[in-house]
C-alpha positions in Angstrom: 67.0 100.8 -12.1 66.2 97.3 -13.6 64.7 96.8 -17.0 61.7 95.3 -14.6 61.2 98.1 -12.9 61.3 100.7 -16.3 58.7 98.7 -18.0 55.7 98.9 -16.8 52.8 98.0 -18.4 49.6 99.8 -19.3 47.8 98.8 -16.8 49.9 99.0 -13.5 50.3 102.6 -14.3 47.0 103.1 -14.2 46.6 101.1 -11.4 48.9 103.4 -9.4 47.2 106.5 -10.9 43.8 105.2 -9.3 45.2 104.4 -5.7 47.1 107.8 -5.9 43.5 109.7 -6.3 41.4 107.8 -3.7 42.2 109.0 -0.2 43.8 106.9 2.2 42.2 105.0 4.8 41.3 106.4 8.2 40.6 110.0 6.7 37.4 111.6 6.2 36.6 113.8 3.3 37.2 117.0 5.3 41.2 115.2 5.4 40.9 114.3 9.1 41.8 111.2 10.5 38.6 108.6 11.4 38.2 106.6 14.2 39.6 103.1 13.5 36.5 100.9 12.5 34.5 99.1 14.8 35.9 95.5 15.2 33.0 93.0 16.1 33.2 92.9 19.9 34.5 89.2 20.6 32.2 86.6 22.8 34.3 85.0 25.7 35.2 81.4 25.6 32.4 80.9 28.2 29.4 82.5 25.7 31.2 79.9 23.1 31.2 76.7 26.0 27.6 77.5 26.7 26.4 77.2 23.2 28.1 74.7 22.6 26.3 72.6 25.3 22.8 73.6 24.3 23.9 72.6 21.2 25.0 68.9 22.3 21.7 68.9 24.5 19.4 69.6 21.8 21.2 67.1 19.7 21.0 64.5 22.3 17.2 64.6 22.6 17.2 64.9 18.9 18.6 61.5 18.8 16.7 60.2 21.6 13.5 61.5 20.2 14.0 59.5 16.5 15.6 56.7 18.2 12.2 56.4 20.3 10.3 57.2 17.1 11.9 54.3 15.1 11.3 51.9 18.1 7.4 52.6 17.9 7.2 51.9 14.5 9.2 48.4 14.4 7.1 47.8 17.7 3.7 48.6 16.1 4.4 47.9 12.4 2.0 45.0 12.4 -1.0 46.6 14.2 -2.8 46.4 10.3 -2.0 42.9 9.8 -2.8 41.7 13.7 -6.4 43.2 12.9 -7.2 41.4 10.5 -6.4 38.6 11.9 -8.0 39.2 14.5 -11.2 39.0 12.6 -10.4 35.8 11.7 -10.3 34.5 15.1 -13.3 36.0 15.9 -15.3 33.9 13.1 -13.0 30.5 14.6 -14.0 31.3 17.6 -18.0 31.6 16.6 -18.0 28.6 14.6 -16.5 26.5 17.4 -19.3 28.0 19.3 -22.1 26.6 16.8 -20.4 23.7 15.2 -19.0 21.4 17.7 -22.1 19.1 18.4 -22.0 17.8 14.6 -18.7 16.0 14.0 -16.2 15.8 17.0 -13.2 14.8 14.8 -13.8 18.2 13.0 -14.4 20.4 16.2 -11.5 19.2 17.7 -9.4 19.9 13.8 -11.0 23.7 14.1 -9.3 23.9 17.9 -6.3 22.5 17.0 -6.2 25.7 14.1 -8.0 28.2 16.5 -4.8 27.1 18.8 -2.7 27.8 16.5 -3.4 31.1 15.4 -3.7 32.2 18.8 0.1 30.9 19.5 1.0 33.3 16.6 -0.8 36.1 17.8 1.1 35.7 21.3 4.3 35.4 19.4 3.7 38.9 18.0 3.2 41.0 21.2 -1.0 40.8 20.7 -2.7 39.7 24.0 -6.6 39.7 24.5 -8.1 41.9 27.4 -9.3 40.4 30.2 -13.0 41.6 30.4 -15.2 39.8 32.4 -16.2 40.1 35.6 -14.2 43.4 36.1 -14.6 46.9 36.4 -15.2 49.2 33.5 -12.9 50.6 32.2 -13.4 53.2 29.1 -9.4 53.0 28.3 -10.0 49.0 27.6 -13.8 48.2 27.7 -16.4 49.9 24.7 -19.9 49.7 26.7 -22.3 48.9 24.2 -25.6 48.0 26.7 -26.6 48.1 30.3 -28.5 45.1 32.0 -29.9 44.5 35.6 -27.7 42.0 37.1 -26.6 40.6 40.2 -23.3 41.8 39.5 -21.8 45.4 41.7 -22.8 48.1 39.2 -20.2 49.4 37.0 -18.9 45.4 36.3 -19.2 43.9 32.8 -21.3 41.2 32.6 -20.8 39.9 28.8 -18.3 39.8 26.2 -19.8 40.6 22.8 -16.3 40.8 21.2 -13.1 40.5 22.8 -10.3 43.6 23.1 -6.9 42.8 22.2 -3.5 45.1 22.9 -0.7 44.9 20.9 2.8 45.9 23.1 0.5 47.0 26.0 -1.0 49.4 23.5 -4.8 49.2 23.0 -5.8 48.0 19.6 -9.4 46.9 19.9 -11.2 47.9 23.0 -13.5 44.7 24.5 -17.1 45.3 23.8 -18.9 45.1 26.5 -22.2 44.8 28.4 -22.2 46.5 31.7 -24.4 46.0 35.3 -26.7 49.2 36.2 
């Protein structure tokens, strides 16, 4: 024997002492042998493959779904500020209407700006809805009155306000009047 192996310290001795008193695996208490535990019963390759493709799949359209979701916020960002400028046309558009007889040289500056704003609404995706003298539609057209007219029933006959879209998405409906 090696001076190692003679001295021992406290507490490996006692360490022995312990494992010496607990009974040894695989035996019951009565001092037969167990069965051999249960190992978890292992999933074939192909159980693996096929989560791993739902996984992938549901990832995919997890992508697709924010990718879409970002695109319809950059696309529709300015649906605030295009409204109000949209009211801003409107009052161009009924001042051209009631002050064009008095100075010409100022009717025609008021176009020129009317022009203008339009071209920038254009620039940004907003396009006005055709109205008149077609069918009604609720999805583009908010009826406001009825009125005998010559017109086929069911056909506007007056624009109160124009409708506008902004990337083919409705963002004012036209209001309308419509024939009985």
């Amino acid at each position: 024997m090696t001076d190692q192996q003679t001295n021992k310290t406290a507490e490996e001795v006692k360490e022995e002492e312990v494992l010496e008193q607990e009974e040894p695996v695989g035996t019951a208490e009565n001092g037969e042998p167990e069965d051999a535990p249960e190992e978890a019963p292992q999933e074939p390759e192909e159980d693996w493959q096929d989560k791993y493709t739902r996984l992938y799949a549901e990832f995919q359209n997890f992508r697709r779904r924010t990718d879409k979701e970002k695109s319809d916020i950059y696309a529709f960002a300015n649906e605030k500020f295009a409204m109000g400028l949209l009211e801003v046309v409107d009052n161009f558009e009924r001042a051209m209407e009631h002050g064009s007889e008095t100075d010409p040289k100022f009717a025609e500056g008021m176009q020129l700006i009317l022009k203008q704003l339009q071209g920038v609404l254009e620039k940004n995706n907003v396009e006005e809805i055709e109205a008149l003298d077609k069918p009604f539609d609720p999805n583009y057209h908010n009826a406001v009155m009825t009125e005998a007219a010559e017109a086929e029933s069911g056909t506007v006959t007056k624009v109160l306000q124009k409708g506008y879209m902004l990337n083919k998405k409705v963002i004012r409906p036209s209001m309308v009047a419509v024939a009985q």
